[in-house]
KOLGUKOL-125595 format. One record per residue (C-alpha): residue number from 0; x, y, z. Coordinates in nm, 4 decimals, always signed. Example, Ala and Ser with C-alpha at 12.3 -4.5 7.8 and 13.67 -1.06 7.14 Angstrom:
2
0 +1.2300 -0.4500 +0.7800
1 +1.3670 -0.1060 +0.7140
This chain:
99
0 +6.3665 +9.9455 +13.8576
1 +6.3146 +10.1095 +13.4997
2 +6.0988 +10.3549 +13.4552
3 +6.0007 +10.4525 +13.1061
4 +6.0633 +10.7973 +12.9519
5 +5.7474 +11.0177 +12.9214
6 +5.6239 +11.0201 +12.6038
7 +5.6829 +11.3220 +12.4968
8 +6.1232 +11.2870 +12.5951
9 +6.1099 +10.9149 +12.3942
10 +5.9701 +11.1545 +12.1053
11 +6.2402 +11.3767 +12.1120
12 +6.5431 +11.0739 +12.1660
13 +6.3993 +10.8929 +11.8665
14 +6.4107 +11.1807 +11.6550
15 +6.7710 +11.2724 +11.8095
16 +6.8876 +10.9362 +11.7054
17 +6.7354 +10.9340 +11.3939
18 +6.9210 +11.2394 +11.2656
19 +7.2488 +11.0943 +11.4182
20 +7.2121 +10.7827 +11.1697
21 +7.1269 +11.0005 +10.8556
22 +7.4118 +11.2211 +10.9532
23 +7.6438 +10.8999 +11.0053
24 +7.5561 +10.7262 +10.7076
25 +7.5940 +11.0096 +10.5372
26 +7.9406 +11.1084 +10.6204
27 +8.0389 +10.7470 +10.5583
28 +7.9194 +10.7893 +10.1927
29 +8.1470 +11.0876 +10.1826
30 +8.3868 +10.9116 +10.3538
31 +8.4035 +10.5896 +10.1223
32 +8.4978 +10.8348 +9.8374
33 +8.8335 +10.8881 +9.9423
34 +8.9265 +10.5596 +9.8995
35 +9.1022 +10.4415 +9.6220
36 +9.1692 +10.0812 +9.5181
37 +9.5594 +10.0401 +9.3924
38 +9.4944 +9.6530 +9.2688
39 +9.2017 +9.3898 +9.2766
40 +9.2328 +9.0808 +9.4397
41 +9.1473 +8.6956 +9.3436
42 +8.9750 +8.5296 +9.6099
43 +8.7296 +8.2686 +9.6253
44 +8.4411 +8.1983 +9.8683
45 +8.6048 +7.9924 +10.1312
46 +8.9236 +8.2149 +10.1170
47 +9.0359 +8.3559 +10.4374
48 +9.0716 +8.7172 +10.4479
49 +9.2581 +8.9643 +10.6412
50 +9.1664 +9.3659 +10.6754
51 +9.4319 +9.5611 +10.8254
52 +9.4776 +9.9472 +10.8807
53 +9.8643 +10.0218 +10.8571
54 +10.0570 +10.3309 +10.9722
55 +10.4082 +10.3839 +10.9819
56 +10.4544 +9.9519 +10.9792
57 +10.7046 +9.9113 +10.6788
58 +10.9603 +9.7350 +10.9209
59 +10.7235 +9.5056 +11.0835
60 +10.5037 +9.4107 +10.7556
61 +10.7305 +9.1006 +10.6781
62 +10.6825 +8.9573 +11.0533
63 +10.3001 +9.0705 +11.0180
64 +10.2278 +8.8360 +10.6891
65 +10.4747 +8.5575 +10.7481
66 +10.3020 +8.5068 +11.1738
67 +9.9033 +8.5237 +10.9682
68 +10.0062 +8.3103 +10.6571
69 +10.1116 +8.0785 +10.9343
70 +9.8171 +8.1398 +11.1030
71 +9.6121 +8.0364 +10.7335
72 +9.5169 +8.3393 +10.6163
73 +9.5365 +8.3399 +10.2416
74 +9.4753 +8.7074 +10.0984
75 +9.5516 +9.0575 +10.2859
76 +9.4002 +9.3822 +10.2573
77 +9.5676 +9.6777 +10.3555
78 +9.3874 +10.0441 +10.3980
79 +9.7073 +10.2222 +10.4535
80 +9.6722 +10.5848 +10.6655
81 +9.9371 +10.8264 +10.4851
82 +10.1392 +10.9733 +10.7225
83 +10.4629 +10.8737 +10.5568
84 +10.5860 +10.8205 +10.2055
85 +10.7789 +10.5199 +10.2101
86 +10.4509 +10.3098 +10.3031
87 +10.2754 +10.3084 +9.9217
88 +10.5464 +10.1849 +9.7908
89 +10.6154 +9.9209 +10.0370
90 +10.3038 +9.7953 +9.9630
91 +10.2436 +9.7947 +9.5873
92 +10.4727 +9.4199 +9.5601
93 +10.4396 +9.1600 +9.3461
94 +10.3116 +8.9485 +9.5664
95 +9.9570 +8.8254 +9.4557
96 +9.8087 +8.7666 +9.8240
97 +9.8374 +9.1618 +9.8956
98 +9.6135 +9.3888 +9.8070
């Protein structure tokens, strides 16, 4: 069966956890700085959208978007990890559905 903590160890687990969140959050605010935006997208409220994290996938992209536009995803956003060079410029296309 459960037991409940003593009082005094739920004390000290709250305030644990509530120093893990602050600490969290704020890395994530740190985090969200080194993001950078190359080009806004156009999508409306029923659009379909697609978040993907790439690394290393310039030879695959063109199976990637042709098996989710099939699929009926309409708009893509890529966060791309920089590990290589050749992926930025991959990515910056004309085609209006990336982003």
């Amino acid at each position: 069966m459960f037991t409940p903590l003593p009082i005094a160890q739920d004390r000290w687990f709250d305030f644990r956890m509530r120093w893990k969140r602050r600490r969290l959050r704020a890395r994530a605010i740190l985090k969200a700085r080194e993001l950078r935006l190359l080009r806004r997208g156009r999508w409306g409220r029923g659009d379909i959208l697609l978040f993907c994290t790439l690394r290393n996938e310039a030879e695959r992209i063109d199976w990637f978007l042709q098996h989710y536009r099939r699929l009926g995803v309409q708009h893509f956003i890529f966060i791309d990890i920089p590990c290589s060079p050749q992926n930025p410029k991959f990515l910056v296309c004309d085609d209006p559905e990336v982003v």
